[in-house]
BALUMGU-845955 format. One record per residue: x, y negated, z negated of N, C-alpha, C in turn; residue number from 1; residue in three letters; chain. Coordinates in steps of 0.001 Angstrom, whole numbers. Each point is the difference from the previous one (the first is absolute). Layout:
REM BALUMGU-845955
<r n_east="X" n_north="Y" n_up="Z" ca_east="X" ca_north="Y" ca_up="Z" c_east="X" c_north="Y" c_up="Z" i="NUM" aa="ALA" ch="A"/>
...
***
This chain:
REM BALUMGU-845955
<r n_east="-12928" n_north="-393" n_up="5735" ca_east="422" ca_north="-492" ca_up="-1282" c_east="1489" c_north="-342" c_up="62" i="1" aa="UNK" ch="A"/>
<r n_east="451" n_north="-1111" n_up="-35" ca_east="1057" ca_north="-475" ca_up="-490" c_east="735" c_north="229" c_up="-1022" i="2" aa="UNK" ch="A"/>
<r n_east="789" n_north="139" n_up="-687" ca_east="1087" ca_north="-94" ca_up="-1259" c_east="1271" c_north="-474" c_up="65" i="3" aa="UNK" ch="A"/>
<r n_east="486" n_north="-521" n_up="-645" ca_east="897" ca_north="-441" ca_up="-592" c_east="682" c_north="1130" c_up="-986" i="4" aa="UNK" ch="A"/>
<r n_east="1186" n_north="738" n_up="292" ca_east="567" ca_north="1244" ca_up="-923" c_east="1793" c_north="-551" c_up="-166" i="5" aa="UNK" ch="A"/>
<r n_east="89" n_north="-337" n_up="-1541" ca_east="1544" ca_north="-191" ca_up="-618" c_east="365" c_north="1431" c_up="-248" i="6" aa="UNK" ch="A"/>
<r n_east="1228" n_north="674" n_up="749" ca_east="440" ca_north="1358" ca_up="-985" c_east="1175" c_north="-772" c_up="-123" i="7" aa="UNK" ch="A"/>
<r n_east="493" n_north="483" n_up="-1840" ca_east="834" ca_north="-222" ca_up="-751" c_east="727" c_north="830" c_up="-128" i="8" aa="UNK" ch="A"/>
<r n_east="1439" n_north="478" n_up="633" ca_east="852" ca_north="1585" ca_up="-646" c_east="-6" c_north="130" c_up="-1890" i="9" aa="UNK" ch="A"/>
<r n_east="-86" n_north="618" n_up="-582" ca_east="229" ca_north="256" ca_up="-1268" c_east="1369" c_north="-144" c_up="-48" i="10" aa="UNK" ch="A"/>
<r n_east="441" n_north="-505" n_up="-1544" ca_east="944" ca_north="656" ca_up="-755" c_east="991" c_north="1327" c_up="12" i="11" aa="UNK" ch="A"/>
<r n_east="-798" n_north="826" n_up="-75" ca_east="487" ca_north="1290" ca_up="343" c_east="660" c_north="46" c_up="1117" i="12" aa="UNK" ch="A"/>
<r n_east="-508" n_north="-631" n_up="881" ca_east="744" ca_north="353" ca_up="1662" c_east="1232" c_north="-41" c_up="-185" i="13" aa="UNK" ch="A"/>
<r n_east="501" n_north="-1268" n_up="-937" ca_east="851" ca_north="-1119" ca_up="136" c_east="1195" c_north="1390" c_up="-418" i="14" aa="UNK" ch="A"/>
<r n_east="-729" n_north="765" n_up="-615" ca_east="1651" ca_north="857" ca_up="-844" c_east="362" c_north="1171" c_up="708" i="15" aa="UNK" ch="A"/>
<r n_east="-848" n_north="398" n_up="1058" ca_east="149" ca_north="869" ca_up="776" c_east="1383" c_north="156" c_up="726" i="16" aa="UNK" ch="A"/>
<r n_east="813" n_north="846" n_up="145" ca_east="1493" ca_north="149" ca_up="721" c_east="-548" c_north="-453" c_up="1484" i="17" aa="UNK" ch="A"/>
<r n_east="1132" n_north="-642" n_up="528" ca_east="116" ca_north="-1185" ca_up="1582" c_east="-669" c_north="1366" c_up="953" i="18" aa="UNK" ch="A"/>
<r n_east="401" n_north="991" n_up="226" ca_east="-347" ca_north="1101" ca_up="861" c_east="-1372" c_north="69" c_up="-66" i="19" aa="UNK" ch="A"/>
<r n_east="-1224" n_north="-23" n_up="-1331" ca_east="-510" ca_north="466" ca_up="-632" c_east="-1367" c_north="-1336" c_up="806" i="20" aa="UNK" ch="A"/>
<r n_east="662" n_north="-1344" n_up="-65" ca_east="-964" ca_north="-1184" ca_up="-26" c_east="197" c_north="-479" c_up="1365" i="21" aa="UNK" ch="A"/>
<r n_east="1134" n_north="521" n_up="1100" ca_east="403" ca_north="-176" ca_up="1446" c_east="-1241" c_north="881" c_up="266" i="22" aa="UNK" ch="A"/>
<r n_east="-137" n_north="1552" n_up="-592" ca_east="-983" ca_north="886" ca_up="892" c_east="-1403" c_north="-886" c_up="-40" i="23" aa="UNK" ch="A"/>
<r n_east="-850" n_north="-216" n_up="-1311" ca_east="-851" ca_north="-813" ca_up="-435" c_east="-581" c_north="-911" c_up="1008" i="24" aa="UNK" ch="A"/>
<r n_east="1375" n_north="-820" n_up="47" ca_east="-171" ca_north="-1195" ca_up="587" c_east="-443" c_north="243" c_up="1621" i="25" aa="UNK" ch="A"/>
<r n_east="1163" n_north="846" n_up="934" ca_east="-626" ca_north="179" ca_up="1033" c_east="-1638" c_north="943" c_up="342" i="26" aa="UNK" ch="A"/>
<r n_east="-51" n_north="998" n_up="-672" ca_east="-1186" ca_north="479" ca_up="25" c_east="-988" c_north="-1306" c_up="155" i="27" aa="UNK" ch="A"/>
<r n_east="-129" n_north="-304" n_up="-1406" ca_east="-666" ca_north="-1476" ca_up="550" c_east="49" c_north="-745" c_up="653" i="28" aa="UNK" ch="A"/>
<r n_east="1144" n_north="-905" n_up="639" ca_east="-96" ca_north="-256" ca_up="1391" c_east="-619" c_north="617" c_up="897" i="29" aa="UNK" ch="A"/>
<r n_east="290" n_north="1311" n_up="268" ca_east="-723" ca_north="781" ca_up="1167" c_east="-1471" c_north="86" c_up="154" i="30" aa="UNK" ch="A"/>
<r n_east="-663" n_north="298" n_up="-1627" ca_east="-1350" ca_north="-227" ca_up="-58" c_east="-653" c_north="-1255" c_up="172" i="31" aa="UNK" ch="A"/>
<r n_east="509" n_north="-1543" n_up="-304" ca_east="-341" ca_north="-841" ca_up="336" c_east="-322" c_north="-421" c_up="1261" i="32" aa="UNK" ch="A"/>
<r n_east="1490" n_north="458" n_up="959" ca_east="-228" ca_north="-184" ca_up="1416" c_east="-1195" c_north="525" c_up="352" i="33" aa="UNK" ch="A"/>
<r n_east="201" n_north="1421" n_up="-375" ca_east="-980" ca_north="575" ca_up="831" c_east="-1961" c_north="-294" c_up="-454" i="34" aa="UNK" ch="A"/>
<r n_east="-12" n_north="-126" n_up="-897" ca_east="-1449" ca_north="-1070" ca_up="-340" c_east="-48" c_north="-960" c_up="836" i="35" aa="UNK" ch="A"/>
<r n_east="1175" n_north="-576" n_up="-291" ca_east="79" ca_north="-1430" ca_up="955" c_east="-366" c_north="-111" c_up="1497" i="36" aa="UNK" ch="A"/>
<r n_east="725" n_north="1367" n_up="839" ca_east="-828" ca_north="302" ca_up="1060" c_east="-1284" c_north="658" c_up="335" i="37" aa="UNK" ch="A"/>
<r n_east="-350" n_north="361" n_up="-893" ca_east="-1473" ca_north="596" ca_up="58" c_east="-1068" c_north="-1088" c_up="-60" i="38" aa="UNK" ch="A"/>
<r n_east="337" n_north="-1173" n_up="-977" ca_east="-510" ca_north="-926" ca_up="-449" c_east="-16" c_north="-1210" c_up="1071" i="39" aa="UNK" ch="A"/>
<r n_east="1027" n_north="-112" n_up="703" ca_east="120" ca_north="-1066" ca_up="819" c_east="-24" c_north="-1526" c_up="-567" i="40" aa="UNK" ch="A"/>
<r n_east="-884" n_north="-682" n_up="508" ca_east="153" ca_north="-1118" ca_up="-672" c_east="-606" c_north="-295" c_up="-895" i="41" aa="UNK" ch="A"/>
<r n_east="-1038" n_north="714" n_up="-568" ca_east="-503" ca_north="129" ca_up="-1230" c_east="651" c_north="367" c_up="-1520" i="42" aa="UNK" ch="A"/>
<r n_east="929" n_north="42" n_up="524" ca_east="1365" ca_north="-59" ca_up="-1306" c_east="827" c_north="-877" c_up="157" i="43" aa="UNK" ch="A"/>
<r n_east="564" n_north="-802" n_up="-615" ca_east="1246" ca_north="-533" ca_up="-709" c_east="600" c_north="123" c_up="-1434" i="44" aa="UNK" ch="A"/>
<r n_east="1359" n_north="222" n_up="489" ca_east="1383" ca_north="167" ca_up="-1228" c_east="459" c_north="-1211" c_up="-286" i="45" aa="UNK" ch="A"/>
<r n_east="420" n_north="127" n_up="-983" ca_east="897" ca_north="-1300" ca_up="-764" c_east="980" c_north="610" c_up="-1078" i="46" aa="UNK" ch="A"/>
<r n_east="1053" n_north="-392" n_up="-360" ca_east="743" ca_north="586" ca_up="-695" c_east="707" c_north="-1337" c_up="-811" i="47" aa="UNK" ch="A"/>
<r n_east="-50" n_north="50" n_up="-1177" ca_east="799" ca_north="-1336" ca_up="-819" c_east="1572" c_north="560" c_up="501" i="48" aa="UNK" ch="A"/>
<r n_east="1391" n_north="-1158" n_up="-153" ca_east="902" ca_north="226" ca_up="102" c_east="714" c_north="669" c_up="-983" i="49" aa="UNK" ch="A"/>
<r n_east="-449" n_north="500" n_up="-952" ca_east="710" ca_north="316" ca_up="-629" c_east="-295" c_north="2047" c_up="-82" i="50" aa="UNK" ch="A"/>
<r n_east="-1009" n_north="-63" n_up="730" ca_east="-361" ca_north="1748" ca_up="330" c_east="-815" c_north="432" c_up="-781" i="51" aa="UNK" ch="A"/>
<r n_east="-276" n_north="-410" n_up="-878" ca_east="-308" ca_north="842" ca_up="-956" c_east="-2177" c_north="-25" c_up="-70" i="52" aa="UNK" ch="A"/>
<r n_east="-336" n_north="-1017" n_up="956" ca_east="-1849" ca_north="-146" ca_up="65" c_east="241" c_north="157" c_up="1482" i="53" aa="UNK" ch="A"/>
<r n_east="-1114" n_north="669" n_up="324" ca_east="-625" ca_north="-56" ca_up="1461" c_east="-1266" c_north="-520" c_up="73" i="54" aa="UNK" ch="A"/>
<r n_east="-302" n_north="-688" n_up="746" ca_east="-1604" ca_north="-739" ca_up="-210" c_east="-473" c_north="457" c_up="1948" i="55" aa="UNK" ch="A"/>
<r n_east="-1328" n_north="455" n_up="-223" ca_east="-466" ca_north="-228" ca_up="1108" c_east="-1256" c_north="-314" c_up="323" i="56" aa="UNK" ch="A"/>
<r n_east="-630" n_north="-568" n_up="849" ca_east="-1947" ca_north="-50" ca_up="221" c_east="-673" c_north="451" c_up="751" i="57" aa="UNK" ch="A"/>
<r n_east="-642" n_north="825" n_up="203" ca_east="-387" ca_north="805" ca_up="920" c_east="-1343" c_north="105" c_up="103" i="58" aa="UNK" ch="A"/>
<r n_east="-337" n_north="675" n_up="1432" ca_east="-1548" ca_north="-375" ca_up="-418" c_east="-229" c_north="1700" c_up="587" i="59" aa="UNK" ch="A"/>
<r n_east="-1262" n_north="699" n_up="-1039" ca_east="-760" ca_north="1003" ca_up="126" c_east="-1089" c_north="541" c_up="169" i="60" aa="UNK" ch="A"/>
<r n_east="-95" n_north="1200" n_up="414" ca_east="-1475" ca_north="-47" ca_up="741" c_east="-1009" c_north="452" c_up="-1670" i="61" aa="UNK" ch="A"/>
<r n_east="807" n_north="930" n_up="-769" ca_east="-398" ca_north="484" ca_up="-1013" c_east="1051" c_north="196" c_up="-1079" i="62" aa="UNK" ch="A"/>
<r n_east="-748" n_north="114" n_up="-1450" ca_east="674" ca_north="89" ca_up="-1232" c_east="779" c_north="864" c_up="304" i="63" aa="UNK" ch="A"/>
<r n_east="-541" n_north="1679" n_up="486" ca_east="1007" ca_north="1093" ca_up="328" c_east="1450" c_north="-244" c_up="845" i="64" aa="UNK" ch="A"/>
<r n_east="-110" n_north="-744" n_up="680" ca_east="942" ca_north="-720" ca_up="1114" c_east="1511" c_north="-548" c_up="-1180" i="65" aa="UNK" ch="A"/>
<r n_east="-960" n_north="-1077" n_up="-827" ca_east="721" ca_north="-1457" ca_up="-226" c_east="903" c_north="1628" c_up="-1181" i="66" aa="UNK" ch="A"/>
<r n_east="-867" n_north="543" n_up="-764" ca_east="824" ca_north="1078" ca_up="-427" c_east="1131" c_north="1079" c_up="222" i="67" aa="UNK" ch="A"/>
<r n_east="-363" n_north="542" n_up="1232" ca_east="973" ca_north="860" ca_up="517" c_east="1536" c_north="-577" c_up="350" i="68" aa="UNK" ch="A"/>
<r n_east="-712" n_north="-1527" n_up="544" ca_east="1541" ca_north="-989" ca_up="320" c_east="626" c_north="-76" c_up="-1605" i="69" aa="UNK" ch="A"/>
<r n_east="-302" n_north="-36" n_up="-736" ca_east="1137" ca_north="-97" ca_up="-1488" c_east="465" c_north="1437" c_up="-533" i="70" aa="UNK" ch="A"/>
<r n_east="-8" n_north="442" n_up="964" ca_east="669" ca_north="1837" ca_up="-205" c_east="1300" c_north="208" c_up="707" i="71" aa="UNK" ch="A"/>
<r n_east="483" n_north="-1091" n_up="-471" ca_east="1916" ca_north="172" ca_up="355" c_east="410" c_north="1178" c_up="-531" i="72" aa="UNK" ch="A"/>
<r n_east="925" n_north="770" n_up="786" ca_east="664" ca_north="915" ca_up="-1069" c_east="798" c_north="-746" c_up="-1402" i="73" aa="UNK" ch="A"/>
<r n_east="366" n_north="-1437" n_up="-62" ca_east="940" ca_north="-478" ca_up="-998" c_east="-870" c_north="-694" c_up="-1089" i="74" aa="UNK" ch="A"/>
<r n_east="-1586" n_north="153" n_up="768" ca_east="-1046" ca_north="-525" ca_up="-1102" c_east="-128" c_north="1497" c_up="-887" i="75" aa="UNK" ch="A"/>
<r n_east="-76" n_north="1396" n_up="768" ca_east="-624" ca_north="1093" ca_up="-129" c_east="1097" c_north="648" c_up="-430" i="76" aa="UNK" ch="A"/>
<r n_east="1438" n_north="-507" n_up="-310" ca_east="650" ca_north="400" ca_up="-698" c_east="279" c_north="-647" c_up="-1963" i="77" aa="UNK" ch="A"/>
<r n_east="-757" n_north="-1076" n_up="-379" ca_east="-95" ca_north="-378" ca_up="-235" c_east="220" c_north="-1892" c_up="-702" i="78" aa="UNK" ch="A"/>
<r n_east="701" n_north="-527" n_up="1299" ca_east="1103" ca_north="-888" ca_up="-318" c_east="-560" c_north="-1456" c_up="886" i="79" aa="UNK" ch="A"/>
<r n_east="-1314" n_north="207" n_up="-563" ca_east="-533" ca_north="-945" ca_up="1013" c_east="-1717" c_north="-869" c_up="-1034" i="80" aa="UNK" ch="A"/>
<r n_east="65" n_north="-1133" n_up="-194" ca_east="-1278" ca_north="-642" ca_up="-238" c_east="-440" c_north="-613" c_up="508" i="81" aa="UNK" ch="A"/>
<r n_east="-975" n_north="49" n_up="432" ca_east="-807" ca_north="-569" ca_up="533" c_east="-1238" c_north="-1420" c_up="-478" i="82" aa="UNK" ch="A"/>
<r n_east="-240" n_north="-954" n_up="1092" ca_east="-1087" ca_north="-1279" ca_up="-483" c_east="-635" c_north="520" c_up="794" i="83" aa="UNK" ch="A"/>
<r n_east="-1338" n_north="-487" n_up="-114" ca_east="-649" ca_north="-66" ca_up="1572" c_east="-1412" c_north="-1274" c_up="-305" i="84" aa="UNK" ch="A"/>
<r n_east="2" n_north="-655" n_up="917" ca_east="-942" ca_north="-1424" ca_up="-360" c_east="-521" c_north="343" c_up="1307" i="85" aa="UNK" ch="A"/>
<r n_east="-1554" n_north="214" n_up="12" ca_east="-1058" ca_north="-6" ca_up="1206" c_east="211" c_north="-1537" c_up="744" i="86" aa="UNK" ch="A"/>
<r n_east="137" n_north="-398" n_up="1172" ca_east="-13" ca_north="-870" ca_up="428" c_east="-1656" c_north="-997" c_up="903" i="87" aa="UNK" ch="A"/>
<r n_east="-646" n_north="-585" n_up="48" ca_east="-723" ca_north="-354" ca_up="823" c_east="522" c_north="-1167" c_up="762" i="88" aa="UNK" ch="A"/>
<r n_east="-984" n_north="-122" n_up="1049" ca_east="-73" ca_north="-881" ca_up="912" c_east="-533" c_north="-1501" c_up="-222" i="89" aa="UNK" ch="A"/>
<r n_east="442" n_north="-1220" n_up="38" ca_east="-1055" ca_north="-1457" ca_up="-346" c_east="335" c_north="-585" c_up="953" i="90" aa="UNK" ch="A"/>
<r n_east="-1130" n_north="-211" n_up="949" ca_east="-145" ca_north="-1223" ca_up="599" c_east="393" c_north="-965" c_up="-277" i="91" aa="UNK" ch="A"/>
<r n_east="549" n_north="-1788" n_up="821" ca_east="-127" ca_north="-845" ca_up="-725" c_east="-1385" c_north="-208" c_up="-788" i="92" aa="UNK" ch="A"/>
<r n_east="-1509" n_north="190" n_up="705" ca_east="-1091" ca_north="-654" ca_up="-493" c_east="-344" c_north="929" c_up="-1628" i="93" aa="UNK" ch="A"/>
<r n_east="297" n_north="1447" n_up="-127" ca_east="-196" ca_north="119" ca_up="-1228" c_east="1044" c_north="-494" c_up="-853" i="94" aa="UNK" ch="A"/>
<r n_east="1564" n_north="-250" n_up="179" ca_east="381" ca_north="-608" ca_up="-803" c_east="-186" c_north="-951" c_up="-505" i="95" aa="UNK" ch="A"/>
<r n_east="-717" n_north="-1120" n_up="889" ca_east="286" ca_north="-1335" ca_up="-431" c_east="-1883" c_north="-55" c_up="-408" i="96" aa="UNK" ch="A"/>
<r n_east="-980" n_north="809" n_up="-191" ca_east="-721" ca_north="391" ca_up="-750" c_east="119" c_north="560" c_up="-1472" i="97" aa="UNK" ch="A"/>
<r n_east="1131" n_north="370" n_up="-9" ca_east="291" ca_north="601" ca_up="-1543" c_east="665" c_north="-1381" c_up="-676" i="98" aa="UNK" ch="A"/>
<r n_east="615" n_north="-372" n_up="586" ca_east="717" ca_north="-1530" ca_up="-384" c_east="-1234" c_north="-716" c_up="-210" i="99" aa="UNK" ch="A"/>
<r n_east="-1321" n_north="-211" n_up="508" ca_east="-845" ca_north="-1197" ca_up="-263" c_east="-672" c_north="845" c_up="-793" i="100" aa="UNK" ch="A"/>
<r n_east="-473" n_north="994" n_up="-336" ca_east="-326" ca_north="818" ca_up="-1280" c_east="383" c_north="77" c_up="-1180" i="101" aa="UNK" ch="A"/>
<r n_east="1580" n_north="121" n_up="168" ca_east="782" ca_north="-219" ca_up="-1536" c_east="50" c_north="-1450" c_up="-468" i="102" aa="UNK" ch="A"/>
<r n_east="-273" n_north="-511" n_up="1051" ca_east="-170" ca_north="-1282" ca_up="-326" c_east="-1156" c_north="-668" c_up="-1079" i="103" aa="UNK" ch="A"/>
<r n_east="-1181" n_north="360" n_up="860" ca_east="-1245" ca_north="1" ca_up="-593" c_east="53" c_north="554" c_up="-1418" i="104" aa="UNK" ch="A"/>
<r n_east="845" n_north="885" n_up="133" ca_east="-50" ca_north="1128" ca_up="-1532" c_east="578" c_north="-676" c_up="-1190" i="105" aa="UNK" ch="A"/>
<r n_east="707" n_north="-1072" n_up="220" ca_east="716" ca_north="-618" ca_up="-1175" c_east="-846" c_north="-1258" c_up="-218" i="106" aa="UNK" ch="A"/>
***
């Protein structure tokens, strides 16, 4: 199973003292990496420039899996929201089947 997962930092983070959102911040780094190597290439990170979303897509063997990976300590501290959009797979031939379908449909 594939997904697509946006985490959003909260508000709250934002007021946290610099000492307070440095610890945060690296913890999370560290946990990312280290998913990241467990995961291999079945993960990718993305980060907007401005810091504040991390987006990644990953693919899992199980729900329990795709779960345990969103157990950041900075999610599990509470300063963290989460998207998550199931992803599938399309061929060209089923796409361009859904295209002559919607077609038909109008």
């Amino acid at each position: 199973m594939k997904f697509l997962t946006i985490g959003t930092t909260k508000d709250a983070f934002l007021t946290l003292p610099q000492a307070e959102k440095t610890k945060q911040n690296v913890t999370a780094i560290k946990y990312v990496l280290a998913l990241k190597k467990k995961m291999g290439d079945k993960l990718h990170f993305y980060m907007d420039p401005g810091g504040n979303r991390l987006v990644s897509i990953g693919e899992y063997s199980s729900i329990e899996e795709y779960s345990q990976s969103l157990q950041s300590p900075i999610a599990a501290a509470g300063y963290m929201n989460y998207e998550s959009i199931p992803l599938i797979e399309v061929d060209e031939k089923a796409l361009k089947a859904y295209v002559e379908s919607a077609k038909a449909a109008k």
